[in-house]
C-alpha positions as CSV (number, residue, x, y, z in Angstrom):
1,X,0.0,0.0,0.0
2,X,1.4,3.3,-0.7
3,X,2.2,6.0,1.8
4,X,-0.6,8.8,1.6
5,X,1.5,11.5,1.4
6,X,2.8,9.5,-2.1
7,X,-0.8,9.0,-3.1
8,X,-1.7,12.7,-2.4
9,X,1.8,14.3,-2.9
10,X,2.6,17.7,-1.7
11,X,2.4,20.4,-4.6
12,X,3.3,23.8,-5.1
13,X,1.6,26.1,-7.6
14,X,2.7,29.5,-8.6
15,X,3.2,32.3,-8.1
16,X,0.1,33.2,-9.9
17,X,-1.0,36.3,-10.8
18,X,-5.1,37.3,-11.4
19,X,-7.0,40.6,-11.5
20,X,-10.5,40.8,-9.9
21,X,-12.8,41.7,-12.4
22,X,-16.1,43.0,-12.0
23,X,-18.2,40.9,-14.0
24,X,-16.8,38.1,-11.9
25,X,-17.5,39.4,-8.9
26,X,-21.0,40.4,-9.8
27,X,-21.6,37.3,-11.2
28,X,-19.8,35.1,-8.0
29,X,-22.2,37.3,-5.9
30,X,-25.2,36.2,-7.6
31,X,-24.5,33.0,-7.5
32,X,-23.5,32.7,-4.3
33,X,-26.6,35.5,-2.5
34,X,-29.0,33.4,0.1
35,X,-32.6,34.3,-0.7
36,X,-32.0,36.2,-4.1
37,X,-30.4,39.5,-2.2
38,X,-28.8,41.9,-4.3
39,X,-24.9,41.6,-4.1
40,X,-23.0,44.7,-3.2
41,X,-21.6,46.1,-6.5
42,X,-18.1,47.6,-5.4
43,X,-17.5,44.5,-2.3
44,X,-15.5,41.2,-3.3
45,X,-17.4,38.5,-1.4
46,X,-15.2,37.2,1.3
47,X,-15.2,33.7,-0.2
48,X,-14.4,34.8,-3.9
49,X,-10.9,33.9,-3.6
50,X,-12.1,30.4,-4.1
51,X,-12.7,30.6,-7.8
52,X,-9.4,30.9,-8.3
53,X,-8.7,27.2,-8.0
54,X,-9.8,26.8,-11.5
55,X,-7.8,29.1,-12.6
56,X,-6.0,27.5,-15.6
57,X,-2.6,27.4,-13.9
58,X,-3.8,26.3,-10.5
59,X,-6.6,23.6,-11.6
60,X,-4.0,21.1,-10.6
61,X,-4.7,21.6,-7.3
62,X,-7.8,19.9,-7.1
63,X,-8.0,18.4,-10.6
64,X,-7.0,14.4,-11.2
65,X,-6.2,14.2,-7.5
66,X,-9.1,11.5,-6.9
67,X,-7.5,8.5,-9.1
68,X,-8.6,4.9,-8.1
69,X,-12.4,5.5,-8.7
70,X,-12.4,8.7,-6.6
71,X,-14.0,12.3,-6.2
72,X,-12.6,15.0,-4.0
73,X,-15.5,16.7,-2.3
74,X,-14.6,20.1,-0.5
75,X,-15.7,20.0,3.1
76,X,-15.0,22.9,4.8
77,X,-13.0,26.1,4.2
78,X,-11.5,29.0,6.1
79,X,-10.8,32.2,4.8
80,X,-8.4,34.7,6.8
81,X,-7.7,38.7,5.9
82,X,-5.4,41.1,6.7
83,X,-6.9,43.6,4.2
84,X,-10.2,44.2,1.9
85,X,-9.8,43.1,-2.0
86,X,-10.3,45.4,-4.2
87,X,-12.3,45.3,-7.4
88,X,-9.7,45.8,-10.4
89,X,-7.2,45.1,-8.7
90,X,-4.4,42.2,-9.6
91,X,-3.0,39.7,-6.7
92,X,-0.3,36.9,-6.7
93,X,-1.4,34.2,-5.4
94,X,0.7,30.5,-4.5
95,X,-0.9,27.5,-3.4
96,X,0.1,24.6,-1.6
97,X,-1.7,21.3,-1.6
98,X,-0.6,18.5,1.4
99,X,-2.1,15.3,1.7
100,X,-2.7,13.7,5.5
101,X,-0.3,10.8,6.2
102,X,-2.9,9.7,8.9
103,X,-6.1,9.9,6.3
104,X,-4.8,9.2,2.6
105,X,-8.4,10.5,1.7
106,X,-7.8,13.7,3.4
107,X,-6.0,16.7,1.7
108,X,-6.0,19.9,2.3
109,X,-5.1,23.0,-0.5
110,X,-3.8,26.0,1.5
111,X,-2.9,29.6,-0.5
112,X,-1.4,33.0,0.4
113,X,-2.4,36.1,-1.4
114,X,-0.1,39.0,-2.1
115,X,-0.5,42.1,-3.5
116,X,1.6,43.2,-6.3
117,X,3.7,45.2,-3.6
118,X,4.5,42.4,-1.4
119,X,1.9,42.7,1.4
120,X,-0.2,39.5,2.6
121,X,-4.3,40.7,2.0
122,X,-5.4,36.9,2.4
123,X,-5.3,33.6,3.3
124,X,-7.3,30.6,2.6
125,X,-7.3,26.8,3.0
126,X,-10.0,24.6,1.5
127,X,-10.4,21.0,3.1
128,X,-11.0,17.8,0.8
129,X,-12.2,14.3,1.1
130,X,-11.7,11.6,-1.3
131,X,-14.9,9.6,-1.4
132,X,-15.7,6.7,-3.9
133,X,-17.6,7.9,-7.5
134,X,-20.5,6.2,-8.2
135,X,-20.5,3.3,-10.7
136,X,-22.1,4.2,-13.9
């Protein structure tokens, strides 16, 4: 049997650099508003730093890390500021995924964002669980 932190190796993406677009925020807001309220137009919603695990260049992350008949399901997340984001604005942002040598269907995916300057604005970790796929 192999080690779990073989089967879910440790990985490093970026740095990666993305710009916070309005449509996208609008658009992360609607879909994300509980009981149809109207999203604030100039506020990036506390959780939007999410989407950027599909970004092309960080889609590794999460992507083909289930293997052997497997899905990763998200099952919890924390999300930690030091400062607002701003609309328009471009960040760098690294991630860092680690597996759980105890749980080798546990992994975790962990990122730092940066402004352009240097400064930490955020940090967030989202928390995974392989579980099996049904059979078609």
């Amino acid at each position: 049997m192999t080690d779990a932190s073989e089967r879910v190796a440790h990985l490093h993406i970026g740095p990666i650099e993305a710009r916070i677009e309005p449509h996208e925020v609008a658009a992360y807001a609607r879909a994300t508003a509980i009981d149809g309220e109207a999203p604030e137009p100039d506020r990036v919603p506390a959780t939007f730093p999410a989407v950027w695990l599909w970004h092309p260049r960080a889609q590794a992350a999460v992507a083909g890390v289930g293997g052997e008949g497997k899905a990763p399901v998200l099952t919890a997340q924390r999300f930690s500021y030091r400062q607002a984001l701003r609309i328009g604005e471009t960040y760098r942002f690294e991630i860092d995924r680690r597996g759980d040598a105890a749980d080798p269907d546990a992994f975790v995916i962990e990122a730092v964002v940066q402004t352009l300057g240097g400064e930490v604005a955020a940090e967030f970790a989202a928390s995974y669980r392989l579980f099996a796929r049904p059979e078609p």
